[in-house]
C-alpha positions as CSV (number, residue, x, y, z in Angstrom):
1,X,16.5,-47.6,1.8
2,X,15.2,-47.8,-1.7
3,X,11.5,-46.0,-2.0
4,X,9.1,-45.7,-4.6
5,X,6.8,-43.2,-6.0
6,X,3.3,-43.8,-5.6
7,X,1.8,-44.6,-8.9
8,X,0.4,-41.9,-11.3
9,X,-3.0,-41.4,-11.0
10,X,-5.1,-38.9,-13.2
11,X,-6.8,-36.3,-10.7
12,X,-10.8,-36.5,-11.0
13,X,-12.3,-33.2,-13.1
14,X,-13.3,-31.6,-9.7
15,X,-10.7,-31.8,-8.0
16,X,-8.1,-30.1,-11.0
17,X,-10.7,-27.4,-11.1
18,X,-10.3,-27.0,-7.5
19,X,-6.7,-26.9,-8.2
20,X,-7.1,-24.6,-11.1
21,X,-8.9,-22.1,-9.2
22,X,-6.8,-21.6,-6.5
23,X,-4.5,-20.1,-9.2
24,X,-6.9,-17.7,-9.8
25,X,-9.7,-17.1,-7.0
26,X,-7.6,-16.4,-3.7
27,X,-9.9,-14.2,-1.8
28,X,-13.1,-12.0,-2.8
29,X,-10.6,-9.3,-4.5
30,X,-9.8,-12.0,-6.9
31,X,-13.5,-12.7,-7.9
32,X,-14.2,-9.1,-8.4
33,X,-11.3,-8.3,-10.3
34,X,-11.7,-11.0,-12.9
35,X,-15.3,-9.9,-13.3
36,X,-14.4,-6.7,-13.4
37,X,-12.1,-7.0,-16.5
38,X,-14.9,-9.4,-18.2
39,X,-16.4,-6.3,-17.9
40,X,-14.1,-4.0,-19.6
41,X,-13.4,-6.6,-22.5
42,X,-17.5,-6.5,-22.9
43,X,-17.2,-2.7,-23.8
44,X,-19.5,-1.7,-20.9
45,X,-19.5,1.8,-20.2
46,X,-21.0,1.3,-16.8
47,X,-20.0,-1.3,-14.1
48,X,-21.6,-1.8,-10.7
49,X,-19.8,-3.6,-8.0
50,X,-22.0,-4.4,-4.9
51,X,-20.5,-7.2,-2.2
52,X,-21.7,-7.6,1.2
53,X,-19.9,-9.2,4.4
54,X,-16.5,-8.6,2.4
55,X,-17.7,-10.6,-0.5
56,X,-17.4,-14.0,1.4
57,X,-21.1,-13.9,1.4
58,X,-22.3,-12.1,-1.5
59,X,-20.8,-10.2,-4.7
60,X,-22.7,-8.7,-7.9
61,X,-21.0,-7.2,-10.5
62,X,-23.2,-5.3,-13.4
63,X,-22.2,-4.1,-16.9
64,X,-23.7,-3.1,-20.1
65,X,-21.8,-4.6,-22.6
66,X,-22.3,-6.9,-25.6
67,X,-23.7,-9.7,-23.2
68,X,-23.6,-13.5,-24.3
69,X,-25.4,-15.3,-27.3
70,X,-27.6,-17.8,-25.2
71,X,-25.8,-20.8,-27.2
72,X,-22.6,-19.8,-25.1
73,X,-23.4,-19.2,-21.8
74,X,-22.9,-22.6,-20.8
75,X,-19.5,-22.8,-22.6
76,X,-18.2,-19.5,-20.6
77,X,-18.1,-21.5,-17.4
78,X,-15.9,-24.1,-18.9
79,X,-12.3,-23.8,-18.2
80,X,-10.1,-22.7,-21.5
81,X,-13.2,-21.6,-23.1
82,X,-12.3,-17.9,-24.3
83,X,-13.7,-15.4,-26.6
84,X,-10.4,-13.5,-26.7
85,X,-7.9,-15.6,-28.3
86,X,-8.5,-18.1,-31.0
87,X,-4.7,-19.3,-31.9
88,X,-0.9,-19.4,-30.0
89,X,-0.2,-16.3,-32.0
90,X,-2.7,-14.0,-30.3
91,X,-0.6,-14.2,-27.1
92,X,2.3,-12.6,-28.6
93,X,0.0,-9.3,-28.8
94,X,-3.0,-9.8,-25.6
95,X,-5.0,-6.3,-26.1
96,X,-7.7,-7.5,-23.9
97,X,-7.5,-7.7,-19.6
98,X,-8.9,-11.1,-19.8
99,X,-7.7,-13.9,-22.5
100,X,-6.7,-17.1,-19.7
101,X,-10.2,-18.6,-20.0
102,X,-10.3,-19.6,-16.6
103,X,-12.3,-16.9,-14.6
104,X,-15.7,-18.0,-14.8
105,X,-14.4,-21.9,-14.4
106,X,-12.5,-21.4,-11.6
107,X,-15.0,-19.1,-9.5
108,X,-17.9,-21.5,-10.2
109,X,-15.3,-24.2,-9.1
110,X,-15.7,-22.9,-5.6
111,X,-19.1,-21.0,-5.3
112,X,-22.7,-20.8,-6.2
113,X,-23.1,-18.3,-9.2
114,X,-25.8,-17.0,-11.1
115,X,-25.5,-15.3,-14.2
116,X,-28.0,-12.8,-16.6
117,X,-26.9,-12.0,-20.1
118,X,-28.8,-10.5,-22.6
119,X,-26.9,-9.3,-25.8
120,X,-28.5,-6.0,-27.8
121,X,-30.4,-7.2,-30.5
122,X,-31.9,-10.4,-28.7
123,X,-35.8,-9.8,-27.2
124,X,-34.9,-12.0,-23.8
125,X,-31.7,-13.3,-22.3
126,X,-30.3,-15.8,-20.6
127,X,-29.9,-17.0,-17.0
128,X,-27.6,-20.0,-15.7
129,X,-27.3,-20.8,-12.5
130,X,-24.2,-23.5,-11.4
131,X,-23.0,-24.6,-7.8
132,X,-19.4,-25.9,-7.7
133,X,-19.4,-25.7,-11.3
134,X,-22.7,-27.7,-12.3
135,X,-25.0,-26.5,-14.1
136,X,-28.1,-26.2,-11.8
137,X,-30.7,-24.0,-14.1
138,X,-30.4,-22.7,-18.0
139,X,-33.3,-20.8,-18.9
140,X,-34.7,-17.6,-20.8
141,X,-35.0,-14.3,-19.0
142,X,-36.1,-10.9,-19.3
143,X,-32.9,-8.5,-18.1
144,X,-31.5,-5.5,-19.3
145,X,-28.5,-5.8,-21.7
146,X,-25.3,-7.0,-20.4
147,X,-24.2,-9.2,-17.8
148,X,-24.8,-10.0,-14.4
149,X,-22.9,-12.2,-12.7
150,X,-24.0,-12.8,-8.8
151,X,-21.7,-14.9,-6.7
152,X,-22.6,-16.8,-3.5
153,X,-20.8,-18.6,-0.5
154,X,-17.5,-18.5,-1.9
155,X,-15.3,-21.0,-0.8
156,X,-18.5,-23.1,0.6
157,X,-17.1,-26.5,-0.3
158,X,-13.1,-25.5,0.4
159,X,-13.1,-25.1,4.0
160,X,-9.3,-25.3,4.4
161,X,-9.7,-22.3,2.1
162,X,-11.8,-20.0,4.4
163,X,-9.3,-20.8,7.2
164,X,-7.0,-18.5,5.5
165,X,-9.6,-15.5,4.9
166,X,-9.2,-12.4,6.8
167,X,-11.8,-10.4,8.4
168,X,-14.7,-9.1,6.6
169,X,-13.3,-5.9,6.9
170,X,-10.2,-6.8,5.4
171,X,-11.9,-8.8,2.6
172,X,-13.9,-5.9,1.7
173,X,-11.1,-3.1,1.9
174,X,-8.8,-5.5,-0.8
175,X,-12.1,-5.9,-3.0
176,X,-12.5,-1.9,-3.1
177,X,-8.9,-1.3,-4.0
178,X,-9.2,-3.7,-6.8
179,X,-12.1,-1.3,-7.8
180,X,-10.5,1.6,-7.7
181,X,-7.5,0.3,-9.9
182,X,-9.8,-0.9,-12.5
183,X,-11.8,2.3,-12.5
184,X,-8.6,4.8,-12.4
185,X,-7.2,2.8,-15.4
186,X,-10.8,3.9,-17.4
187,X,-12.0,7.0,-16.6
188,X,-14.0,6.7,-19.7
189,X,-16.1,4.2,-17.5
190,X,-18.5,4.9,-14.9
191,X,-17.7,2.6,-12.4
192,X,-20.1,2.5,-8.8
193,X,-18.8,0.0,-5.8
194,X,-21.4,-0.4,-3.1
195,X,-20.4,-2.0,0.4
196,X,-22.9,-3.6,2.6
197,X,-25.7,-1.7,0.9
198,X,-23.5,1.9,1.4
199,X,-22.3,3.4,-1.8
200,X,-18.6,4.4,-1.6
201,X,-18.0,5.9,-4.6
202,X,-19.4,6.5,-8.4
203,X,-17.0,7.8,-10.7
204,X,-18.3,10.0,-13.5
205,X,-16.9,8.0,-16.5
206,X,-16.7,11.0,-18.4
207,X,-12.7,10.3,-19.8
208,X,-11.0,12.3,-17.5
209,X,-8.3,11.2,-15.3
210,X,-8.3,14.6,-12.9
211,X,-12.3,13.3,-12.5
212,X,-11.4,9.6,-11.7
213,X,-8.9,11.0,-9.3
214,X,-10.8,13.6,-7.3
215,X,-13.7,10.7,-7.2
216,X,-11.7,7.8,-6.5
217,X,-8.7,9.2,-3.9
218,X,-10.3,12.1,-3.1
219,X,-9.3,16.2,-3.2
220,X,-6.4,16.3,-1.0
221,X,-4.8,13.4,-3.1
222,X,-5.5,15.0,-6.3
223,X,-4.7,18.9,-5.5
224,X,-1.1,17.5,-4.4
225,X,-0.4,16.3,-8.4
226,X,1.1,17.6,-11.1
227,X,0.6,16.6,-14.8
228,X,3.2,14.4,-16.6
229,X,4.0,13.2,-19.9
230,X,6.5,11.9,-22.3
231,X,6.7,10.1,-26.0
232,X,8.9,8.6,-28.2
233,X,8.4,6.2,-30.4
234,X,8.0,3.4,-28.8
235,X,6.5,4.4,-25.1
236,X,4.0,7.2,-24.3
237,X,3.6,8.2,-21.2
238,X,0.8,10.7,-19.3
239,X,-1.0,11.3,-16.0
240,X,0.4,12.4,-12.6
241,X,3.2,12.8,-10.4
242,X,3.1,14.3,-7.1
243,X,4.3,17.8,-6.0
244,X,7.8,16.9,-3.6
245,X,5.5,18.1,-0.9
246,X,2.5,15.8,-1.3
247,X,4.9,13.1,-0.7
248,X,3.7,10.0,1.7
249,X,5.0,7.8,4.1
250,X,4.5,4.8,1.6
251,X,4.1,4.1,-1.3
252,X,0.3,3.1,-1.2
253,X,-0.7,5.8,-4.2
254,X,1.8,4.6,-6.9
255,X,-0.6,3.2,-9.9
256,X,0.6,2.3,-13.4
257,X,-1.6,0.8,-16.0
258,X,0.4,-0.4,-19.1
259,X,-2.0,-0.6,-22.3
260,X,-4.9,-0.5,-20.1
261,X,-4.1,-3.1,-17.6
262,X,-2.7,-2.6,-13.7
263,X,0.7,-4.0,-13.0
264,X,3.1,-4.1,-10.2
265,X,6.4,-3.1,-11.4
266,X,9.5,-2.5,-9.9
267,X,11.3,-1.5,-13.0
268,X,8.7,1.4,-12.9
269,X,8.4,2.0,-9.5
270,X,12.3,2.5,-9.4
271,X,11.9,5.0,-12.3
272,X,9.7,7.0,-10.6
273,X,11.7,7.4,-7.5
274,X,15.3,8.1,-9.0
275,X,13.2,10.9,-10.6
276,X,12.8,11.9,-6.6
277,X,15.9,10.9,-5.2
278,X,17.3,14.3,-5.1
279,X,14.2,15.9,-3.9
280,X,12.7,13.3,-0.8
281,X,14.2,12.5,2.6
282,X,14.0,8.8,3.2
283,X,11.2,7.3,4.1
284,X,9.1,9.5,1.9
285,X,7.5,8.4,-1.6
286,X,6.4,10.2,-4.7
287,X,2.3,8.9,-5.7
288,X,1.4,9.0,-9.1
289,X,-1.3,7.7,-11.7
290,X,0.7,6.8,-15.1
291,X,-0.9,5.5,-18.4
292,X,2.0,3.9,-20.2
293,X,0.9,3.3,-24.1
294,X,3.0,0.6,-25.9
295,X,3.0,-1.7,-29.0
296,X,1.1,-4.9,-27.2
297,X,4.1,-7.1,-28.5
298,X,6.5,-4.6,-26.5
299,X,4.9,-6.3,-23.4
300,X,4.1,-10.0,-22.4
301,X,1.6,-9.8,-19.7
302,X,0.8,-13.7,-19.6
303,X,3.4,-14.5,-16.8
304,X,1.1,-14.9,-13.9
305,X,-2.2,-16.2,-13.3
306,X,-3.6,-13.0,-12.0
307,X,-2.0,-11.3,-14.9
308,X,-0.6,-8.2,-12.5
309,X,2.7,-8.6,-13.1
310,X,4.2,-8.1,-16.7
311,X,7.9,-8.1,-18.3
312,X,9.0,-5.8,-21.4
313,X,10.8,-6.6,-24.4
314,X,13.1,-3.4,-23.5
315,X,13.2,-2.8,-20.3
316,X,15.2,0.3,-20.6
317,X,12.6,1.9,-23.1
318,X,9.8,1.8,-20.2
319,X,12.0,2.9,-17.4
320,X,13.0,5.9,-19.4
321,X,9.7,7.2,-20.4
322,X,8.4,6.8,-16.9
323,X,11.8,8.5,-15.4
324,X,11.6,11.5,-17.4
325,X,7.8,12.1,-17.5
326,X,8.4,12.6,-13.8
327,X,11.1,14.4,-14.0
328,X,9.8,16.6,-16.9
329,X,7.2,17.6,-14.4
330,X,9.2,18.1,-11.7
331,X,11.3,20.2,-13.3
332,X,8.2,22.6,-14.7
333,X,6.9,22.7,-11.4
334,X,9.9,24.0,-9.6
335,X,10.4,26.9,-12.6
336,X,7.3,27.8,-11.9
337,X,7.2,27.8,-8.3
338,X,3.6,25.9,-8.3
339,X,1.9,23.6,-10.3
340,X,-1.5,22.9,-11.5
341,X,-3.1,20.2,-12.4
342,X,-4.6,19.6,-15.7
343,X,-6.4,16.7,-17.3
344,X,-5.7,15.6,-20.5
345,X,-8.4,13.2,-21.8
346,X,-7.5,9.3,-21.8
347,X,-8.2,9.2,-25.6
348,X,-5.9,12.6,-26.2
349,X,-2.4,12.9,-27.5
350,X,0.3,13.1,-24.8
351,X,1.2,16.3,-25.1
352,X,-2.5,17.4,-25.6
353,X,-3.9,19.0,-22.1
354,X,-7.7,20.4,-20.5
355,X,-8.1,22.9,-18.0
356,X,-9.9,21.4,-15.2
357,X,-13.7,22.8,-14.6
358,X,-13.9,22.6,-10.5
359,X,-17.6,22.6,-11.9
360,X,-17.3,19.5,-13.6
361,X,-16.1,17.8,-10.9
362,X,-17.7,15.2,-8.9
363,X,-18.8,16.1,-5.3
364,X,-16.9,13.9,-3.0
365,X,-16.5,14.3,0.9
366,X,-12.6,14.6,1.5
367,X,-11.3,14.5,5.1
368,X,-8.5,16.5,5.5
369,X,-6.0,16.1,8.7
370,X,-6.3,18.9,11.1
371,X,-3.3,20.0,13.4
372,X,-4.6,20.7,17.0
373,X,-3.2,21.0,20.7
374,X,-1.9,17.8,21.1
375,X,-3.1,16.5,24.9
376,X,-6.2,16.7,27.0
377,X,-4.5,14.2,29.2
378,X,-2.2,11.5,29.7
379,X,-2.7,7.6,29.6
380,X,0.0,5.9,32.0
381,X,0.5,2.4,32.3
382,X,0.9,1.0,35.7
383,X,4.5,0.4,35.3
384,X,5.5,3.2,33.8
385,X,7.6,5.0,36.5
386,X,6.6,8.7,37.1
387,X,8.7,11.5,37.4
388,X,11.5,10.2,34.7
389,X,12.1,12.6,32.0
390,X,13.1,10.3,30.0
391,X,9.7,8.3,29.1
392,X,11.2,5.0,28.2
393,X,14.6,5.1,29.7
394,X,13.3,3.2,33.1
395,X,13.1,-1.1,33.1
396,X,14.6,-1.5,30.0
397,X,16.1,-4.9,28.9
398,X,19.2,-3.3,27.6
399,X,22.4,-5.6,26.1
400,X,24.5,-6.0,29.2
401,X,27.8,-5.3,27.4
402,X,30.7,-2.7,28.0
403,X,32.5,-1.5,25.0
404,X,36.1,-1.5,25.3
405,X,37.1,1.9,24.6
406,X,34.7,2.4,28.2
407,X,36.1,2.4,31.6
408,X,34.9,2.3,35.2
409,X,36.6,5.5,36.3
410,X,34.1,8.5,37.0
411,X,33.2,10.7,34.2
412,X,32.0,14.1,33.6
413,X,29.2,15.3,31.4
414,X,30.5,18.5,29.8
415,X,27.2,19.2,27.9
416,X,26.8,19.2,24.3
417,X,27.6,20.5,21.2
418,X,26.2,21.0,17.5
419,X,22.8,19.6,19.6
420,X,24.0,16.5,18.3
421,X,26.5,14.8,20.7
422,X,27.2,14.7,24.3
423,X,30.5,15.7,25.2
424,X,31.7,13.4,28.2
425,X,35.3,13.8,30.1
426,X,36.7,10.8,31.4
427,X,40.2,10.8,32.8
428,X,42.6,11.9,29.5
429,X,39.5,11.2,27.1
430,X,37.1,13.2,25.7
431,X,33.7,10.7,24.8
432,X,31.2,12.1,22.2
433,X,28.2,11.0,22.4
434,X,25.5,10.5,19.9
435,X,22.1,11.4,21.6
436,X,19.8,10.4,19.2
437,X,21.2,6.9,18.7
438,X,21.2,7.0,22.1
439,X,18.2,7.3,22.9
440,X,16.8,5.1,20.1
441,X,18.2,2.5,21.2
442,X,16.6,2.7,24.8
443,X,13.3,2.9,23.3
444,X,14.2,0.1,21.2
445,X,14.9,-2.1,23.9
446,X,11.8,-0.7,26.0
447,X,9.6,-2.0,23.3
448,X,10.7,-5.4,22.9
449,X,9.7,-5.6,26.7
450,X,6.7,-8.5,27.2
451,X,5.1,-6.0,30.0
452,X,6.3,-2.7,28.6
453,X,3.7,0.0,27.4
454,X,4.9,3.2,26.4
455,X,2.8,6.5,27.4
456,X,0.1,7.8,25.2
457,X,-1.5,11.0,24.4
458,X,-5.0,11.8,23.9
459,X,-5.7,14.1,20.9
460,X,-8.4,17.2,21.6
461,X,-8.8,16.4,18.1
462,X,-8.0,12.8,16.3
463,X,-5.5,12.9,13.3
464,X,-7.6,12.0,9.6
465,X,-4.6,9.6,8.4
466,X,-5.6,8.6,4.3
467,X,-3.7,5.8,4.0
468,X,-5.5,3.9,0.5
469,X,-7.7,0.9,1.3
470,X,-5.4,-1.9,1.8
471,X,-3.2,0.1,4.6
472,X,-6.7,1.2,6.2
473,X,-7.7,-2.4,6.8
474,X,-3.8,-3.5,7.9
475,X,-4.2,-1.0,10.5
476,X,-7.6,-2.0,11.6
477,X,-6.7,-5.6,11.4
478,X,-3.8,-4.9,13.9
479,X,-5.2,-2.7,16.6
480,X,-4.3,-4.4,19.7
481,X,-0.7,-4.4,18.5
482,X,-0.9,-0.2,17.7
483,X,-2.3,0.0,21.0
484,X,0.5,-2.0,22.4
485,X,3.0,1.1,20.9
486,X,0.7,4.2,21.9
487,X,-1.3,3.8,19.1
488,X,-5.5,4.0,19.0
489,X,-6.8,4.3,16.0
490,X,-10.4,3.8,14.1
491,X,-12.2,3.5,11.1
492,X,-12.4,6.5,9.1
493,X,-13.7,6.0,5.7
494,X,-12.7,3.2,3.5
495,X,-9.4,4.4,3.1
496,X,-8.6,6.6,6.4
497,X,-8.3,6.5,10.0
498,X,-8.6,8.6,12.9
499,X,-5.6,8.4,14.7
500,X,-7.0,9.6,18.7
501,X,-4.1,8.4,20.9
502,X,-0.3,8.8,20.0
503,X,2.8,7.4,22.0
504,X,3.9,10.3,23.8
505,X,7.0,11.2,22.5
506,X,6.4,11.1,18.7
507,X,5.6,14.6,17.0
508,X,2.1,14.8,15.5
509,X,3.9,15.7,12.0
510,X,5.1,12.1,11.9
511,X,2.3,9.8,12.8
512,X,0.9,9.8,9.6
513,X,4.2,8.6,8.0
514,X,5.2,6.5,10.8
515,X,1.6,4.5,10.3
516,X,2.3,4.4,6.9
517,X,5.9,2.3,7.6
518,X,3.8,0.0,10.1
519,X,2.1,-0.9,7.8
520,X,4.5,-0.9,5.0
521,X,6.4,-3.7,7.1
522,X,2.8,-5.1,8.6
523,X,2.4,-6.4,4.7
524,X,5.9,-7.7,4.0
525,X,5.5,-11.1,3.4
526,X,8.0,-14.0,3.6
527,X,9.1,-12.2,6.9
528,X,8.7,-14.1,10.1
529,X,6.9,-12.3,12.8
530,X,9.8,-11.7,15.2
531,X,11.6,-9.4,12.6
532,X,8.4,-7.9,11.2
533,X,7.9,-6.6,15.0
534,X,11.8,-5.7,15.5
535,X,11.7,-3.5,12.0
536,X,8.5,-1.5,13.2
537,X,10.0,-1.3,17.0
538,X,13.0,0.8,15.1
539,X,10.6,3.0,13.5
540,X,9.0,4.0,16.4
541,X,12.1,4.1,18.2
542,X,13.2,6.5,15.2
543,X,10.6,8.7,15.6
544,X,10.1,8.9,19.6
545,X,14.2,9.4,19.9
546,X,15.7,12.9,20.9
547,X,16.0,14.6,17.6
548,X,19.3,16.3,16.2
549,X,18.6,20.0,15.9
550,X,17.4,20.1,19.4
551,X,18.7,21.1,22.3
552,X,18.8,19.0,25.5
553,X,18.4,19.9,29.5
554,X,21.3,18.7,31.5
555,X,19.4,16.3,33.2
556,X,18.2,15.0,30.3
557,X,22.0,14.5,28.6
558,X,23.2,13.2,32.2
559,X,20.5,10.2,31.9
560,X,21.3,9.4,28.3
561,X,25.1,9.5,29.9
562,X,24.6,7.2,32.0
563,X,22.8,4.4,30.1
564,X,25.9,4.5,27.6
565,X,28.4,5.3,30.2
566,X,27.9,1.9,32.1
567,X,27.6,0.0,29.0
568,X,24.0,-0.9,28.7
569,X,23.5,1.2,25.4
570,X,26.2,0.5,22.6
571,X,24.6,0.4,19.2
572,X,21.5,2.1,18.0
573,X,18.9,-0.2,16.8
574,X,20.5,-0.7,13.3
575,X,24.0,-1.1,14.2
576,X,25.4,1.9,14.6
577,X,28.4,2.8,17.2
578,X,26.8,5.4,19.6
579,X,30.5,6.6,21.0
580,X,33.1,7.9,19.6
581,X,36.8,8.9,22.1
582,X,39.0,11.2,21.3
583,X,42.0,10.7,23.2
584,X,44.9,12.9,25.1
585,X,47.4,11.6,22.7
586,X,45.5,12.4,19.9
587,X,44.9,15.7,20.8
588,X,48.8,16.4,21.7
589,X,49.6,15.1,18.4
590,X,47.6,16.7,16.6
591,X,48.3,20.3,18.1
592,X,52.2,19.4,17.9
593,X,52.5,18.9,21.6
594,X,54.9,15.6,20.9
């Protein structure tokens, strides 16, 4: 059947600027952020940053920088009106954050804004107020130089929009780790956020990064860094890497700012890490802060609307500077047994370096994570069956398959040996068992159980997890499910949590990293939920599982024996064989008995 398009139709101006600034405004963090860098491009030295009720309801951002002539403040709110480019040639070399012309357009778009400018020599400034981008009130005012910008009701007039907003918690946590980005990559601005009328942090603005740092992620962040730096000449490279032992669970605290500007990069994230590689177990990521100094036509950062991701002209260029500024300081650190960490100003050669002044720095209240007796007592679900030394062994849904190199005839469990494998006689075969996969896979199973609940711990005293903003509010945002897997956790901070109830059989030394996974896979998008679940149940499974090193009773190898013996448990969670047989004939072979 034959079908036609409809006919082409020129969209009205609202509704493209609706259009327009769903590129650019997605939530609250996205509003900040481009006000944020209007900021920076202004020359202000100071920035405030005040939202309330996750900056849905209300956002103010502050600066004192060169302010707008009066004759232009209408023009900034039109879309492709810019004060940063003038011609196609100044994208081949963007210095500034901002350049799109589309920030003030596209937030007005879909709020109710009111904006103060006063530039420094004028006697009065400006105020313009606009709802869903009409101009509502123009009109002189007396303010102090620079720009205000207030924002109201985003999203009041794109309701399928506020369907897809998260909590206000969750709103506000993205908004403050925009902030911090923005004020680590300028330590030579003070920058103040200030949630729900509580100020989180002021940094000093004094230029340096070890200042920034200590305000912004706090002291046990910074004390576990160690300064970096490289040059040739076309990439500098300077800031911090962390000490192999101040390695996290994610990778939450990797920040690079190219020329000034945040960027998510994988080329440089993977740079950093093959610096590691011989160094970290899996599952455990360097953190660093990295300034990256480049020609601006070395880099084209006009490849997405929210201007976060970049690509280079040489790829290889960057990735080396950033691999062997790590490794540079990895390698110092280890010849001298410790390191300490120093803070070159931002405006300093690379090589250039300041003691830090503990003196100088500014005082900010760290939580650090305190290692106590782990139980006062137990919390048991109703159908967990008591008395099992094995916690999660009991009513599992287990694959109802029997390997082939199995039989039915009785068995004998020998014990075991390099506390690794169980040995098992059978008949003429000799079964070695891997305990650990073992037993992984019956928590694995036990998980995935609708009416399962493993066995928590209560904690005399709760574990301080600092897991950065955005992995704070993931957590928060998914506390029935952490309960559902032993977990109880609470708001700590902005960027922690205190963790007061642990599944039972994970070690206390672990749940900071095994949060840190959760929520590592909590944020994967593109995943369907199913999987997402499945991933962190093998985590936790990981973790809670028999260790290798360990010795075992031999009531606890018989059980683990038995589960693989019948042919319930045949593959740990990601695949693996958990038996392997060595056989009669093999043996006699082998020792030249045939």
């Amino acid at each position: 059947m034959n079908q036609r398009l409809p006919k082409i139709l020129k969209l009205e101006q609202h509704v493209a600027d609706l259009i327009a600034a769903g590129e650019v405004v997605e939530k609250p963090a996205s509003v900040v952020k481009e006000l944020l860098e209007n900021g920076v491009d202004a020359g202000a030295g100071v920035i405030t940053v005040e939202i309330a009720g996750g900056g849905m309801k209300y956002i103010r951002v502050t600066d004192n920088g060169i302010g707008i002539a009066p004759e232009e403040a209408e023009t900034a709110f039109l879309r492709h009106a810019t004060s940063k480019l003038s011609d196609a040639r100044g994208l081949e070399a963007i210095g500034t954050l901002g350049f799109r012309g589309e920030a003030l357009a596209a937030i007005a778009a879909v709020s109710r804004v009111t904006m103060q400018t006063r530039q420094k020599e004028s006697a009065e400034g400006i105020e313009i107020a606009l709802e869903a981008g009409k101009v509502l009130k123009k009109s002189p005012v007396g303010c102090p130089e620079g720009t205000t910008i207030i924002i109201r009701d985003l999203f009041f007039n794109t309701p399928a929009r506020l369907k897809f907003m998260k909590s206000d918690r969750a709103e506000g946590s993205a908004v403050a780790a925009v902030v911090t980005r923005l004020a680590l990559s300028r330590p030579d601005i003070s920058v103040r956020f200030i949630k729900d009328k509580k100020q989180e942090y002021h940094t000093p603005g004094d230029s340096r990064i070890d200042s920034a740092i200590y305000s912004l992620l706090g002291r046990e962040v910074e004390s576990g860094l160690i300064s970096a730096a490289t040059s040739d000449d076309t990439v500098n490279v300077k800031g911090y890497v962390s000490k192999p032992s101040a390695a996290r669970g994610n990778r939450g605290y990797q920040f690079f700012f190219v020329n000034g500007r945040t960027v998510k990069s994988q080329l440089l994230q993977t740079a950093l890490e093959q610096a590691y590689r011989n160094i970290l177990p899996g599952g455990r990521f360097p953190s660093c802060v990295l300034y990256i100094e480049s020609g601006l036509n070395t880099v084209d950062v006009n490849v997405h609307p929210a201007k976060t991701e970049i690509k280079f002209v040489s790829d290889k260029q960057f990735y080396d500077g950033v691999y062997y500024a790590a490794l540079g300081a990895l390698d110092k650190y280890q010849r001298q047994g410790e390191g300490s960490l120093v803070s070159p100003p931002l405006s300093a050669p690379v090589n250039a370096s300041v003691p830090v002044s503990q003196a100088n720095r500014p005082p900010v209240s760290a939580p650090m994570r305190v290692a106590e007796p782990r139980q006062i007592y137990k919390r048991q679900p109703e159908n967990y069956p008591a008395g099992k030394e094995l916690a999660h062994t009991a009513g599992a849904t287990l694959t109802p398959a029997t390997p082939s190199l199995l039989s039915p005839e009785p068995y004998r469990v020998i014990g075991e040996t390099m506390t690794m494998y169980i040995i098992v006689e059978q008949g003429e075969n000799v079964l070695f068992i891997d305990k650990h996969a073992a037993h992984e896979r019956i928590h694995f199973d036990a998980l995935r159980k609708k009416n399962h609940k493993p066995m928590s711990e209560a904690l005399l005293t709760p574990i301080i997890c600092r897991l950065g903003h955005e992995d704070t509010a993931v957590l928060l945002e998914s506390a029935e499910f952490l309960d559902d897997l032993g977990f109880t956790a609470e708001s700590f901070g902005e960027d922690c949590v205190a963790v007061r109830y642990i599944p039972a059989e994970i070690s206390i030394d672990d749940v900071e990293q095994t949060l840190a996974e959760i929520c590592e896979k909590l944020r994967q998008s593109g995943v369907a939920e199913t999987e997402k679940r499945d991933s962190i149940y093998k985590t936790i499974a990981c973790k809670a599982a028999i260790k290798a090193g360990r010795s075992s009773s031999q009531n606890e190898l018989e059980k683990l024996a038995e589960k693989v013996m019948c042919g319930e448990v045949t593959h740990c969670p990601h695949g693996r064989p958990i038996v392997y047989k060595l056989t009669k004939t093999t043996l006699d072979k082998n020792l030249g008995r045939v």
